[in-house]
N, C-alpha and C positions, 0 to 999 in steps of 0.2 A: 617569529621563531616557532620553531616543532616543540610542539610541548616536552615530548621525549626529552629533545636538544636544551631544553630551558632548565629542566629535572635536574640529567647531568651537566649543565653549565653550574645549578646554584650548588651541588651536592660537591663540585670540584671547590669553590671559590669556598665555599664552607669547610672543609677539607683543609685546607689552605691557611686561611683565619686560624683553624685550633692548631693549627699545627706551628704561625706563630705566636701563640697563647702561650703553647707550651705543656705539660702535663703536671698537675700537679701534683706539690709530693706530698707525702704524709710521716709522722715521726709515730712509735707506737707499733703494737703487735695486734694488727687488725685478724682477725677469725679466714680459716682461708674459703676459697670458693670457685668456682669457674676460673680458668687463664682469662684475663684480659685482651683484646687485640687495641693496639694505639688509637687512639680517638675513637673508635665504635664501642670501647666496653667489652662490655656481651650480649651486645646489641643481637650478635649472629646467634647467639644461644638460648633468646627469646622465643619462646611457644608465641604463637602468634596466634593463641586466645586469650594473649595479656598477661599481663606479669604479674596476676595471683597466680595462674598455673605454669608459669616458668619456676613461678621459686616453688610451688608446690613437686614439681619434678628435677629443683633442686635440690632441695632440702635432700630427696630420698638416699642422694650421692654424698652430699658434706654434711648431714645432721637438722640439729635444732639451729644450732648457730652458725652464721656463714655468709660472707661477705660477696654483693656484687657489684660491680663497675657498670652504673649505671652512665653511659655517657662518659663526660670526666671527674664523677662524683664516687667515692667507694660511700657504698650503704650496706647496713648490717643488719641482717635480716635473723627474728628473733621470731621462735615457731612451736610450737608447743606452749601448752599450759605452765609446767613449770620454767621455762626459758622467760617469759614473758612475767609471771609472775616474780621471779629471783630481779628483773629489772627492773620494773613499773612499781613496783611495791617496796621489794629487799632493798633496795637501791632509788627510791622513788626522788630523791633532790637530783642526783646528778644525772639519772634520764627524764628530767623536768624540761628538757630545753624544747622548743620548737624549731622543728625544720622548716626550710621555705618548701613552700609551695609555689612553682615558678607561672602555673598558669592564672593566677589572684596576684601576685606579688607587688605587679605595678598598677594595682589598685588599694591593697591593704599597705603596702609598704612596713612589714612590720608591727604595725598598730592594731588594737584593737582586743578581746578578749581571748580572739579564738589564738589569735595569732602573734600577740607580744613575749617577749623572755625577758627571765632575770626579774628583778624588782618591781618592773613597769606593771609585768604580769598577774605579780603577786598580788598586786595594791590593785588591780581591776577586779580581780578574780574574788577578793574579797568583800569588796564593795558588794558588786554583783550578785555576792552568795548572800550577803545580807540585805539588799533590797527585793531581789526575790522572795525571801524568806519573808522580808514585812511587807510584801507585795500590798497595795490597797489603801495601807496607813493604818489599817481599822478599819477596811471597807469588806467585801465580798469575800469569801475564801476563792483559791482556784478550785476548791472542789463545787461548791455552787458555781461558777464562773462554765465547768465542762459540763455539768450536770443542765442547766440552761442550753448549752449548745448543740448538748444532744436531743435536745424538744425541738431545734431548730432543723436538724437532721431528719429528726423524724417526720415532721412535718414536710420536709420536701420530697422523702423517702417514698410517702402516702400519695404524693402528686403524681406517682409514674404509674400507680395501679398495677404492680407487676410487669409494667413493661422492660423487656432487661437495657439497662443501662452500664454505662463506662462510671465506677464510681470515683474514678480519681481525681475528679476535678471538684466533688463534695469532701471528700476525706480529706484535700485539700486547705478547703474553705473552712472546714470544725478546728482543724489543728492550727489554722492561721490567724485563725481568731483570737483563739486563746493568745497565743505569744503578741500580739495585736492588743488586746487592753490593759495587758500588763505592761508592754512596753510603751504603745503610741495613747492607752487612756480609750482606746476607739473601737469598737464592733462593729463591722463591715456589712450590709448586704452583699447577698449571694449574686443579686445583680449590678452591685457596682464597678463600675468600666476601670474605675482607677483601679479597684481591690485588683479586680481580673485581673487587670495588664500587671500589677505588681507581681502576681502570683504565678504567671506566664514568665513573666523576665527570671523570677529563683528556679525553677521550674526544668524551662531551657537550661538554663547556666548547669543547675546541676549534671542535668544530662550529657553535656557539653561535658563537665568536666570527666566525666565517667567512658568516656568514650578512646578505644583506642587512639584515635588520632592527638588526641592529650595527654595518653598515655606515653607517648613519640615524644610531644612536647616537652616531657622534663625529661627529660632526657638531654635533649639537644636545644635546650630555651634558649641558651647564647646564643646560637646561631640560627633557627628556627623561629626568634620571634620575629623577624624580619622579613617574612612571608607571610601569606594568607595563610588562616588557618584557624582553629576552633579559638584560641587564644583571642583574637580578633573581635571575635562575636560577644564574649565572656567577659572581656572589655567593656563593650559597649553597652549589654545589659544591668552591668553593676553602676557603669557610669550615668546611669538614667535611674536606678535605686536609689544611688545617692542623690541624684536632684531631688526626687519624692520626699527624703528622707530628711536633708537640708531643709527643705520646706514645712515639714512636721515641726522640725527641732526650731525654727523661729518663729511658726505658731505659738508653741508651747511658750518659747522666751517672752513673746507678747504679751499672752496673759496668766505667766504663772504668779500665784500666789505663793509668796515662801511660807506660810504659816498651813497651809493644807494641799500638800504635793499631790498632785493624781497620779502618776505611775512613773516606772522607769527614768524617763527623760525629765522630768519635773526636779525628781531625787537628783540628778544626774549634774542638772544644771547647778542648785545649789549649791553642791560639792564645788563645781567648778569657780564660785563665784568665792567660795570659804576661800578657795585653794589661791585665789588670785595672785597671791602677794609672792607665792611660792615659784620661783621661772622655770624649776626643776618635776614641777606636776605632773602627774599623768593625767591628770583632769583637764582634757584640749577639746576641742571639737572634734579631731581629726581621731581620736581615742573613742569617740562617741559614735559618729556615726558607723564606722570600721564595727566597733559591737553592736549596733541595734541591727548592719546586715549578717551579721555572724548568729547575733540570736534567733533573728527572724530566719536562715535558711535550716538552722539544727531545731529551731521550733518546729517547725513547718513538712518540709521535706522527709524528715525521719520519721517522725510521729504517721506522715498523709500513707509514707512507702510502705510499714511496717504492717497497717491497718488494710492497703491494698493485697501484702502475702497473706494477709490472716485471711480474709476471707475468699483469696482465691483458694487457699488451702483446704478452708472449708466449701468451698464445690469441691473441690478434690479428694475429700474425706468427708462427705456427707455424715455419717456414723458420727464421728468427731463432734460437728454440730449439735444432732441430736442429743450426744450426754450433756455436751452445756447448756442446752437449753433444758435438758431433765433436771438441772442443778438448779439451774436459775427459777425452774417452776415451784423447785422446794425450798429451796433458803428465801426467794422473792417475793417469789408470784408474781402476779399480771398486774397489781393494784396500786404500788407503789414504785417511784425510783430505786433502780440500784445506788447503794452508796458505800466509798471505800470502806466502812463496816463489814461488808458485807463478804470482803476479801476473803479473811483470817476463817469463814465458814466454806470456802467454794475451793479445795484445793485442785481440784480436777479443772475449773477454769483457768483457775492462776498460774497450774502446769501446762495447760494448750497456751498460753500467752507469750509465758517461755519459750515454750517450744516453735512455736511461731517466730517470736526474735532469733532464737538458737537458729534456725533453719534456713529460713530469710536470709542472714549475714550481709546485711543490706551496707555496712563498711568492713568489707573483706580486710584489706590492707591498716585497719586503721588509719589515726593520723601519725605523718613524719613526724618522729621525735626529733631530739641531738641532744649529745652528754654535753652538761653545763661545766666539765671539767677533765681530765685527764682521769680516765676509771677502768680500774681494772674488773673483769665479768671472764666467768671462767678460763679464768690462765690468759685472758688476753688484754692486753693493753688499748684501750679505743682512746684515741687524741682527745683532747677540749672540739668540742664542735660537729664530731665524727654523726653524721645522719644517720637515724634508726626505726626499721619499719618492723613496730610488732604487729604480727601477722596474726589479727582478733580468728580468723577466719582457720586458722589451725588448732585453736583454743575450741570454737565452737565446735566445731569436728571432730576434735582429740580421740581417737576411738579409748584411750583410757579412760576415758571418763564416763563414754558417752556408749553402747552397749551396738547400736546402730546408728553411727553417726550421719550417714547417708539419707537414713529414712527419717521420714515426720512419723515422730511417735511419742506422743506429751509422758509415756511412762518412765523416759528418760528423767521426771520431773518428780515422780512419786511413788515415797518409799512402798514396804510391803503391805502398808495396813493403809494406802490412799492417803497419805497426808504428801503435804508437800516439802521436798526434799532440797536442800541446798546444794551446789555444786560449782566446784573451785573453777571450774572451766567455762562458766556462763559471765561472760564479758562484752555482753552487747554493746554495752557505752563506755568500754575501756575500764582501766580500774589505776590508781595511784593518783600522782597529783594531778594532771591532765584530765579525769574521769569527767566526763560530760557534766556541764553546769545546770544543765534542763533533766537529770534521771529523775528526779522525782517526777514534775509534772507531765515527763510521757509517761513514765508507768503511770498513774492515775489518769490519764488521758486513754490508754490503751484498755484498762481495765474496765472504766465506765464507759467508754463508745463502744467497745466489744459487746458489752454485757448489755446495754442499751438497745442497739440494733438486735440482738437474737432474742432479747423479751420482748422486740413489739412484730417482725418479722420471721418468718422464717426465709432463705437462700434458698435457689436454684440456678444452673447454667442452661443458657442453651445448646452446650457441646456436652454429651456424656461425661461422667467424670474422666472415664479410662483415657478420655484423648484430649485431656486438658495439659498442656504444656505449660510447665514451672520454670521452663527457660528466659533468665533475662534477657531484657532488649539491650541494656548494653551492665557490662562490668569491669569496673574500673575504682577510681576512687568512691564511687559508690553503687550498688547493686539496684539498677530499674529494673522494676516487673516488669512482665508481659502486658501489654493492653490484654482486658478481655471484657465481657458482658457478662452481668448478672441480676438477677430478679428476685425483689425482695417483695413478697407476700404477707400483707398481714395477719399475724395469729389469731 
């Protein structure tokens, strides 16, 4: 059969399917937005560089607040600093819920840290916050923990002699580390085959998710998983995370000591063995491995992306460089490690750091919420259940807040006498009860590799600045960079 012919055969028979679905209904005064057409949505009303810039040239029509059909799902789109703020914070229990995400779904099924609601969530989230916190038992801080890893950096950095390199498969390997001995107890070589391929499978996957064709996918997941497609592949890479990961968690079960836990999954386990008696636990395997891949891809992935905009920025603003490393020669010097110390003296770096997150907006869309209840939000009534995407990526942009929100410019970050400034609209890791469970140790990861790599190198591109492209390779549920090459020189 003609490909064509096969297209419209499955686009009819799918067609067909929703149509006896049915459409469903909703009770409630949802925010208005685009007319709907039956089963496509506003599918036809999609800019097709993705649905952060459909809704950014919706918003301009219906506002802050404003409701689209995506598929046969209404989602309620929340845009601006203060829209976002009045939900996630003013109202933080009942936009506490989690939305599916339908291209992980029939792998997480619900479970796990990133992606549990209600009680289950609470009681992970907590855990979590407190074994992080006691991360070690008594052992290592994570600031020696990043501080070590940036020696390990640096040393491989010194291996290329200034030849320009792709650094994103090291910035990588620093960030994966770290979330790697807190959780698996293990520090990886840069040359090991498994580390690799594990780091390839989060890697791909996220890309995969990021991509339009994924974007299509939740959309039309009912009927759409049932074909090839990126879904497929995202599938099969988590499916093979979890064998690795399975594998981890029964090592650990073999030889754990309950009297001196080494990390995450040690903690983890004992809980689950306290909990035993309990049938109603959240403390299962299926809760376990779900979060060490949930931790592992926000460890890993945000932290590696974040550190690849920084420094393509700075080829791109050369200048830029320079004053941090004019910072760094006076609060540091050349003879000692940086250390988070060192922060609360260097407001000028701490505002390029920002400003690098702020610009990056490497999760435009954030993650899908839903109201855990029947809530009203300005004069509108949104169901129990009702899906809601706060839109980080209008907060970072806000021109109210933000003076050029367009341009990288870290004096968005500091006041008139250079100190470093606070600002309601800097949401890189979301903010309410959902707020990213990893913010501290990327900031302190971002802070010390940053300040790290420009006190033993200095940067160079081999393409002028003026024709370096800050265009993502794909944007979607999360913002990749561009590949590029760059040449670290030592000072």
């Amino acid at each position: 059969m003609e490909p064509g012919v096969l297209l419209l055969f499955t686009l009819s028979v799918g067609f067909l399917l929703l149509l006896v679905r049915g459409h469903p209904k909703t009770h409630g005064h949802l925010p208005p937005g685009p007319h709907p057409l039956p089963i496509l949505g506003n599918l036809l009303q999609m800019d097709r560089g993705g649905l952060l810039n459909s809704i950014i040239q919706l918003r301009k029509k219906y506002g802050d607040v404003f409701t689209v059909q995506l598929g046969p799902r209404s989602v309620v789109m929340l845009c601006g600093t203060e829209a976002i703020r009045e939900a996630l914070v003013d109202q933080a229990e009942a936009f506490s819920g989690r939305g599916t995400i339908a291209v992980v779904e029939p792998i997480v099924q619900g479970n796990g840290l990133v992606f549990a609601n209600g009680e289950h969530w609470k009681t992970l989230r907590r855990f979590s916050l407190a074994t992080m916190r006691d991360f070690g038992m008594g052992k290592r801080s994570v600031e020696e923990l990043i501080k070590e890893e940036a020696q390990y950096l640096v040393e491989e950095l010194r291996k290329a002699h200034g030849a320009p390199l792709d650094p994103t498969f090291l910035f990588q390997c620093i960030t994966a580390n770290i979330i790697c001995t807190i959780v698996f107890g293990e520090h990886f070589d840069y040359k090991d085959q498994q580390f690799l391929h594990l780091l390839d499978l989060f890697s791909q996957t996220v890309s995969l998710m990021s991509s339009f064709s994924s974007q299509i996918f939740e959309l039309f997941s009912g009927f759409l998983k049932y074909f090839p497609g990126p879904h497929r592949q995202i599938y099969k890479n988590m499916q093979e995370a979890l064998i690795y990961i399975d594998h981890s968690v029964e090592q650990h079960r073999a030889t754990l000591d309950p009297s001196a836990p080494r990390d995450f999954i040690d903690t983890y386990l004992l809980r689950m063995e306290k909990e035993k008696p309990n049938q109603h636990t959240e403390f299962h395997l299926q809760n376990l491995v779900i979060s060490l891949i949930s931790l592992f891809i926000a460890g890993t992935e945000t932290s590696s992306t974040t550190l690849c905009y920084g420094f393509l920025l700075m080829l791109k603003f050369p200048h830029v460089a320079e004053k941090v490393q004019k910072e760094i020669d006076q609060v540091i010097g050349s003879h000692r490690l940086p250390t988070l110390d060192d922060r609360i003296k260097m407001p000028y770096t701490e505002a390029v750091i920002h400003e690098i997150q702020r610009f990056s907006d490497i999760i435009p869309l954030g993650l899908l919420h839903k109201v855990t209840k029947d809530t009203e939000f300005r004069g509108y009534l949104l169901p129990k259940n009702t899906e809601v995407y706060p839109i980080l990526s209008s907060a970072l942009h806000d021109p109210r807040y933000f003076e050029q929100p367009d341009t990288f410019n870290p004096d968005h970050f500091l006041d008139a006498n250079g100190a470093l400034k606070k600002n309601e609209a800097f949401m890189p890791f979301s903010i309410g009860k959902r707020i990213c469970l990893g913010e501290g140790i990327a900031r302190n990861e971002l802070f010390l590799f940053f300040t790290t790599i420009l006190q033993k190198f200095s940067v160079a591109s081999p393409v002028a600045p003026k024709d370096i492209d800050l265009t993502p390779k794909e944007s979607g549920t999360g913002k990749i960079p561009p590949t590029f090459q760059i040449c670290f020189f030592s000072r």
